[in-house]
N, C-alpha and C positions, 0 to 999 in steps of 0.2 A: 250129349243132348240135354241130359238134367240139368250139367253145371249153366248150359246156356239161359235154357228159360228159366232160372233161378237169376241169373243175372238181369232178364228181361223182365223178371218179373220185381225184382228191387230197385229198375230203371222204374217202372212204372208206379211203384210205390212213392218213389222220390216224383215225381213229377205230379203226380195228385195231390202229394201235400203241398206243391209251391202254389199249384192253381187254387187251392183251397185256401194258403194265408194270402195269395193274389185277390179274394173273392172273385175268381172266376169259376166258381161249381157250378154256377148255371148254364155255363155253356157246353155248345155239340161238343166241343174239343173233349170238355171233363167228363162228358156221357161217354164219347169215346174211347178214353181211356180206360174207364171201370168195365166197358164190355168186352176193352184188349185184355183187362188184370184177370177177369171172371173166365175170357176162353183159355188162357197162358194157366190158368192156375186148374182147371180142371184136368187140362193135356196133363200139367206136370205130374196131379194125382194118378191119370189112368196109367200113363207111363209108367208107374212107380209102382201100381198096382201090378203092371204084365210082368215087370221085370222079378218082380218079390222084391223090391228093395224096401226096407222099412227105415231106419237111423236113417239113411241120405236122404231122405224125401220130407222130413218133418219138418217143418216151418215154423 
C-alpha cells in the first residue's frame, strides 16, 4: 500500500511540473491535482504513522 501511493504520489509530482512548464496552473485540472498530491500525501503520512514505519515513509 506505501510502495503504491508513493508511486502515485511521484505520478502526480511529475504531471504538475509538466502543467506548470505547459503554463497551465491555472486551470481545474492543476487545482486538481495538488488537492489529489495534498489527500495522497497525508494518507501516506497517517499510514506510516499506524504502521510505526519511519525510513520507509520519508520523502
Amino acid at each position: 500500500m506505501i510502495e503504491l501511493l508513493k508511486r502515485e504520489l511521484d505520478s502526480l509530482d511529475e504531471a504538475i511540473l509538466h502543467m506548470e512548464a505547459n503554463d497551465h496552473a491555472d486551470s481545474k485540472e492543476f487545482s486538481k491535482l495538488i488537492k489529489k498530491k495534498k489527500i495522497i500525501k497525508t494518507a501516506l503520512r497517517r499510514i506510516c504513522k499506524l504502521e510505526g514505519i519511519r525510513n520507509e515513509c520519508n520523502n
